[in-house]
OpenMM code with the backbone's topology and positions (N, CA, C; nanometers):
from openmm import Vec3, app, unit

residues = "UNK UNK UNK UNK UNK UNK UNK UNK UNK UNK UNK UNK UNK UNK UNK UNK UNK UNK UNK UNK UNK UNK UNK UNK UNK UNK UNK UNK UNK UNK UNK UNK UNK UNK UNK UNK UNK UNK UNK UNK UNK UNK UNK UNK UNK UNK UNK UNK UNK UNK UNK UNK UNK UNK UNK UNK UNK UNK UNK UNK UNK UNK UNK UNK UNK UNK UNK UNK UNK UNK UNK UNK UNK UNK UNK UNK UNK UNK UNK UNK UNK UNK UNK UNK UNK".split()
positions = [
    Vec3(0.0859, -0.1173, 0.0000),
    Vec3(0.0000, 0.0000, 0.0000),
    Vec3(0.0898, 0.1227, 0.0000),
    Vec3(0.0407, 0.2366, -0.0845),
    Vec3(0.1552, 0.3192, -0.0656),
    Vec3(0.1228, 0.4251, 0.0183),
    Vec3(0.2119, 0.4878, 0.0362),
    Vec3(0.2221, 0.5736, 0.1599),
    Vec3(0.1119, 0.6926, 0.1210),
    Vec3(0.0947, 0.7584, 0.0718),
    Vec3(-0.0512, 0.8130, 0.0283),
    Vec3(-0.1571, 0.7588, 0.0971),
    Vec3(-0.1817, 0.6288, 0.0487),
    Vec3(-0.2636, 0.5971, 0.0778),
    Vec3(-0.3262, 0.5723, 0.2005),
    Vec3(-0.1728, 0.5306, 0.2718),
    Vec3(-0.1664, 0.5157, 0.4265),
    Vec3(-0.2038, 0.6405, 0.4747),
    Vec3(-0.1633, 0.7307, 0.4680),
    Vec3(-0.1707, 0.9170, 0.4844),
    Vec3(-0.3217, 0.9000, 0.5214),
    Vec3(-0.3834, 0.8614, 0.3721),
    Vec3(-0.5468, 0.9683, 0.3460),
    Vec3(-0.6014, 0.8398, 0.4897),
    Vec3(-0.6262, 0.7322, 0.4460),
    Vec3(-0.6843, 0.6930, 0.5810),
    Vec3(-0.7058, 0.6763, 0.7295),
    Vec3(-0.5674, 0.7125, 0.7412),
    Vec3(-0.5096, 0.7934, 0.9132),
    Vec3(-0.5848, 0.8902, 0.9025),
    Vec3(-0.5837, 0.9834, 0.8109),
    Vec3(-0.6573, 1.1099, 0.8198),
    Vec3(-0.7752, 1.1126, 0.8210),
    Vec3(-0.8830, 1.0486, 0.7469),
    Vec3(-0.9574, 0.9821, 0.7774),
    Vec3(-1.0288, 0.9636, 0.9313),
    Vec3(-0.9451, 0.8667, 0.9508),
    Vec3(-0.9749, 0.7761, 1.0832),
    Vec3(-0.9256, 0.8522, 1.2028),
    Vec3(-0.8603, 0.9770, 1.1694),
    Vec3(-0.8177, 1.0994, 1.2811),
    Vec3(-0.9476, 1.1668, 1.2803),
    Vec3(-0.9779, 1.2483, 1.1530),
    Vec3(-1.1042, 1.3007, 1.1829),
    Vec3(-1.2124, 1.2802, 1.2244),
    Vec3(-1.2510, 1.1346, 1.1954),
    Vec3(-1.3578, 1.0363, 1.2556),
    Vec3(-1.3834, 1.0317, 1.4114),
    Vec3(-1.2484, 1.0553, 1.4774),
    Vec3(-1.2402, 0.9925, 1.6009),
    Vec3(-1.2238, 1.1016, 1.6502),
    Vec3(-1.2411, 1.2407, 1.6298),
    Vec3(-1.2405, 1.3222, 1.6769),
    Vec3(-1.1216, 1.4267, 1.7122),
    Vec3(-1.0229, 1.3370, 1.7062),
    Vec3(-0.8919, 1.4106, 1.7915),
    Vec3(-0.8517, 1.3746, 1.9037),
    Vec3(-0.9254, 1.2694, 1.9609),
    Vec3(-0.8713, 1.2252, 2.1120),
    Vec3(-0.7080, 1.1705, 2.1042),
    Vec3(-0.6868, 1.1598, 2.2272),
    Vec3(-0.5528, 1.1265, 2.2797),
    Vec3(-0.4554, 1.0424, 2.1655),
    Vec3(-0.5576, 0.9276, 2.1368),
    Vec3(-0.5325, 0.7816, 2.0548),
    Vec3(-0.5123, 0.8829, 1.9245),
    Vec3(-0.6278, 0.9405, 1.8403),
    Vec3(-0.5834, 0.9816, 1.7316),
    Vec3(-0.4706, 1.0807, 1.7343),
    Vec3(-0.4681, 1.1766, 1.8232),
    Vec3(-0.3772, 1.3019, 1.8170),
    Vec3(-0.2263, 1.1864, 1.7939),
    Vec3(-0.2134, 1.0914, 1.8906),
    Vec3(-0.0659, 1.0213, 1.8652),
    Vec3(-0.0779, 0.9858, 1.7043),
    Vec3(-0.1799, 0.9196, 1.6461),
    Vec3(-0.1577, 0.9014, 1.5175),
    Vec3(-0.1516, 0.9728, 1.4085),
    Vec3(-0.1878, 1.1325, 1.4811),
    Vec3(-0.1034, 1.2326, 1.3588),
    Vec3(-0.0418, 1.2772, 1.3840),
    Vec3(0.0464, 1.2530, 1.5003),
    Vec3(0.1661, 1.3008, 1.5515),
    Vec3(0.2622, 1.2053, 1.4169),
    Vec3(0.2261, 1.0601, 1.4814),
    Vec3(0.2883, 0.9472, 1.3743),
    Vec3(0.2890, 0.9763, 1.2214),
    Vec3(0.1628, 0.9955, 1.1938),
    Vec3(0.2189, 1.0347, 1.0738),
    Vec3(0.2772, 1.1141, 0.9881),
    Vec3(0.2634, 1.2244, 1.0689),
    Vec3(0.3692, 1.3451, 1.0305),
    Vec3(0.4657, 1.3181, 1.0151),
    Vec3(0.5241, 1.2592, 1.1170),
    Vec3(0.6791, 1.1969, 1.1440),
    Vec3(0.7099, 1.1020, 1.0173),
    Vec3(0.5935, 1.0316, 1.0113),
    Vec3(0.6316, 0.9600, 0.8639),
    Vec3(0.6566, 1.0038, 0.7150),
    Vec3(0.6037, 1.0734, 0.7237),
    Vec3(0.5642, 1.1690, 0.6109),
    Vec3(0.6525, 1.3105, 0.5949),
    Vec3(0.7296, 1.2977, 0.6331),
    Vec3(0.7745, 1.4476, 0.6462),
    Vec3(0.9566, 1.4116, 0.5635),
    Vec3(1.0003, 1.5201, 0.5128),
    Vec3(1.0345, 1.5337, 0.3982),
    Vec3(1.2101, 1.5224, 0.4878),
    Vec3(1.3494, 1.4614, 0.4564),
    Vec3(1.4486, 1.4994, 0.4684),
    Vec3(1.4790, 1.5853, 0.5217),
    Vec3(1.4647, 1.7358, 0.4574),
    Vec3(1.5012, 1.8427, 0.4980),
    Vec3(1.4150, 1.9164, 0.5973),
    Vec3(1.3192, 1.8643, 0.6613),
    Vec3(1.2206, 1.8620, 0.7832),
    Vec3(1.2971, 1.8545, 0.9042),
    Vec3(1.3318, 1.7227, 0.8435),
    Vec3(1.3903, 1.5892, 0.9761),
    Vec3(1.5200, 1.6747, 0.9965),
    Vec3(1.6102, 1.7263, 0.9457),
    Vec3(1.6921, 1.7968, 0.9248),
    Vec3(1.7335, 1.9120, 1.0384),
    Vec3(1.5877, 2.0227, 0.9564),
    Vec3(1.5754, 2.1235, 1.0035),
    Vec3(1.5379, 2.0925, 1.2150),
    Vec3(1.4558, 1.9872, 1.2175),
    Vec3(1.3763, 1.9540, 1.3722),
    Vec3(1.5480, 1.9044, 1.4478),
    Vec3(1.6066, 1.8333, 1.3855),
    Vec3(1.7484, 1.7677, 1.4569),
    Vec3(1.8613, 1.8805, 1.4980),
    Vec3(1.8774, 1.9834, 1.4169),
    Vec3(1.9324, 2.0947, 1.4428),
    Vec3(1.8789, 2.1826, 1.5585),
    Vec3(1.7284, 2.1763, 1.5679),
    Vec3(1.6956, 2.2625, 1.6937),
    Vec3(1.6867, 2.2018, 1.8162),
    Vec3(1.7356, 2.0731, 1.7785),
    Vec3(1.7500, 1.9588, 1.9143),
    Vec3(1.6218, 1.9027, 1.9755),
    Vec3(1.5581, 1.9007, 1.8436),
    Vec3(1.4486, 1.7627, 1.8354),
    Vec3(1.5161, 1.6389, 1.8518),
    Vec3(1.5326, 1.5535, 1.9783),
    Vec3(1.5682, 1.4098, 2.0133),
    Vec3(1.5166, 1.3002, 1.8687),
    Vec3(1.3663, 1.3415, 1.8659),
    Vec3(1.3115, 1.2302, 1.7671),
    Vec3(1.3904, 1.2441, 1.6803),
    Vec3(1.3942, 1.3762, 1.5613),
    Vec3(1.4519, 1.3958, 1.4132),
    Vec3(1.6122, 1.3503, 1.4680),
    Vec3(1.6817, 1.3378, 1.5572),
    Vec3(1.8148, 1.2733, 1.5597),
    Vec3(1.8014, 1.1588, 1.5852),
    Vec3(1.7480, 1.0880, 1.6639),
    Vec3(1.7369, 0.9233, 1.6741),
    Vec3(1.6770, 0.8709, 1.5020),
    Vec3(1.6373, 0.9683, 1.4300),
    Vec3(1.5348, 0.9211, 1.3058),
    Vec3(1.6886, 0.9242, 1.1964),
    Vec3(1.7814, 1.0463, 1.2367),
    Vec3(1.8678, 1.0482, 1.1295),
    Vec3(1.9903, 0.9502, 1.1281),
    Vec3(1.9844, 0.9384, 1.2958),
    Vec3(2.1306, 0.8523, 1.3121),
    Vec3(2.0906, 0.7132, 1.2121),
    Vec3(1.9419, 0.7073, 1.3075),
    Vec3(1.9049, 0.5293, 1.2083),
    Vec3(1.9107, 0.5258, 1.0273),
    Vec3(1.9069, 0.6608, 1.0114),
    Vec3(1.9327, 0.6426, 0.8618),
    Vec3(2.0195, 0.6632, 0.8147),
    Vec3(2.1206, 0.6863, 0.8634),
    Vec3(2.2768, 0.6959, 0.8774),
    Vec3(2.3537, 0.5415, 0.8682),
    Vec3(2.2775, 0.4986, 0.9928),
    Vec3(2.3347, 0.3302, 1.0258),
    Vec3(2.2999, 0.2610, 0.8699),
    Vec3(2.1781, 0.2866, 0.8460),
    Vec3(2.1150, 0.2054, 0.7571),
    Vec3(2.1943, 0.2262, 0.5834),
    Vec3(2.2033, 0.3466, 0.5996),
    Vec3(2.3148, 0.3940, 0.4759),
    Vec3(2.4590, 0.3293, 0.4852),
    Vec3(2.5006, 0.3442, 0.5345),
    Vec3(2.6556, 0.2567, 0.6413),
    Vec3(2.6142, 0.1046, 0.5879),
    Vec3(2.5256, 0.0563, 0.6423),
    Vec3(2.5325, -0.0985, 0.6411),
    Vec3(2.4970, -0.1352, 0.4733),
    Vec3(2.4290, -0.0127, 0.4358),
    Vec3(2.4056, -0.0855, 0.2168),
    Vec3(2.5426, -0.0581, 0.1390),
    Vec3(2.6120, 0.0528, 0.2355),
    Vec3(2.7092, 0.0701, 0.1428),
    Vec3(2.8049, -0.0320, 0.1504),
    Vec3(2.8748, -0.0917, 0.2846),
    Vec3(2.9482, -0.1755, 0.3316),
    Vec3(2.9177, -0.3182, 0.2608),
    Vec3(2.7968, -0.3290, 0.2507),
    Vec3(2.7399, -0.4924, 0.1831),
    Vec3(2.8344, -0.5254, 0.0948),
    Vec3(2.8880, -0.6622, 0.0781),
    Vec3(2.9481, -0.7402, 0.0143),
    Vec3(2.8570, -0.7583, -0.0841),
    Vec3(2.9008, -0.7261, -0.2452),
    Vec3(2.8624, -0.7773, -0.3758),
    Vec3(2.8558, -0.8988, -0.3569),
    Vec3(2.7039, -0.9590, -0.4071),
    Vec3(2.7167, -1.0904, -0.4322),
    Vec3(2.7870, -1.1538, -0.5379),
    Vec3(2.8457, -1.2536, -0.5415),
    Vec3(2.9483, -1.3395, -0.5952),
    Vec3(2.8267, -1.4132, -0.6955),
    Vec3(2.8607, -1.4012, -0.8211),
    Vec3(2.7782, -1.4407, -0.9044),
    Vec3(2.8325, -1.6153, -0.9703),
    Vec3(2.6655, -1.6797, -0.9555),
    Vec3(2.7406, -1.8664, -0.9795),
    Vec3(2.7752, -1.8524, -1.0972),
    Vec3(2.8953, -1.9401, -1.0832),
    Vec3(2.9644, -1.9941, -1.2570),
    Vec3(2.8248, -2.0421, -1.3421),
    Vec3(2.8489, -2.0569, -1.4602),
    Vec3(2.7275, -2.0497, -1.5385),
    Vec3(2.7560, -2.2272, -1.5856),
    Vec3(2.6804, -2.2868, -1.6441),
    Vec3(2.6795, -2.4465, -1.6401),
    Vec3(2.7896, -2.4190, -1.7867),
    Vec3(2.7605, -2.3571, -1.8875),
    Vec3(2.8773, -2.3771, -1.9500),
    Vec3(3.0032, -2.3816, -1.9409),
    Vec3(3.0472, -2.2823, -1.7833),
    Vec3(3.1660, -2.2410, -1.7755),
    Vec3(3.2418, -2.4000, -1.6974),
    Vec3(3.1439, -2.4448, -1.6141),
    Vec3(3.1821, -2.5896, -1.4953),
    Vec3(3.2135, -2.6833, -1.6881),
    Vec3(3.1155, -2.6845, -1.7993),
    Vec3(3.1539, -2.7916, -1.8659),
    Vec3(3.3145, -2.7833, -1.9120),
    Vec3(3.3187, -2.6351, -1.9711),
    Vec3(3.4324, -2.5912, -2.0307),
    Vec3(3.5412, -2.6550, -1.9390),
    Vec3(3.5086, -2.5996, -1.8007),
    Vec3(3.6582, -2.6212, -1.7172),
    Vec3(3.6635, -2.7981, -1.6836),
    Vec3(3.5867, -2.8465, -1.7260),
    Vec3(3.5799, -3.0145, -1.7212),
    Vec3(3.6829, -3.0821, -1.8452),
    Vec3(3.5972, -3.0368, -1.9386),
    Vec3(3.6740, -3.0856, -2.0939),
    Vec3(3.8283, -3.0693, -2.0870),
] * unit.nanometer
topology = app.Topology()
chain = topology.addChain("A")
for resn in residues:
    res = topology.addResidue(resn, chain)
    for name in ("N", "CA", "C"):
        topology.addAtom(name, app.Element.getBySymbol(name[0]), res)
């Protein structure tokens, strides 16, 4: 489901419910979800805890795709016959 979509029905189901406690956290949530790089950015600089725990993890997460070991691609069945013959 894409994130749109997720959006309109939180919103939805925020307005429905009025705004109580339960919904207010879920547009707290989705803001947070939804909110653009240079948001997260701007909130971590004024020493928003969340937007830095949100950037470090995407930091780690950048770190660990770049570091990944290329997969090693299998010899192809022609190449095992060749090196047989």
């Amino acid at each position: 489901m894409a994130v749109n979509a997720i959006a309109s029905i939180t919103a939805a189901y925020v307005q429905q419910a009025g705004g109580g406690s339960q919904a207010g956290g879920l547009s707290a949530a989705l803001q947070e979800a939804t909110e653009t790089p240079a948001v997260t950015m701007k909130e971590a600089a004024s020493g928003d805890m969340q937007a830095v725990r949100k950037l470090a993890k995407q930091q780690q997460q950048a770190m660990a795709t770049r570091q990944a070991p290329a997969p090693t691609p299998a010899p192809s069945p022609q190449a095992t016959v060749d090196a047989l013959a």
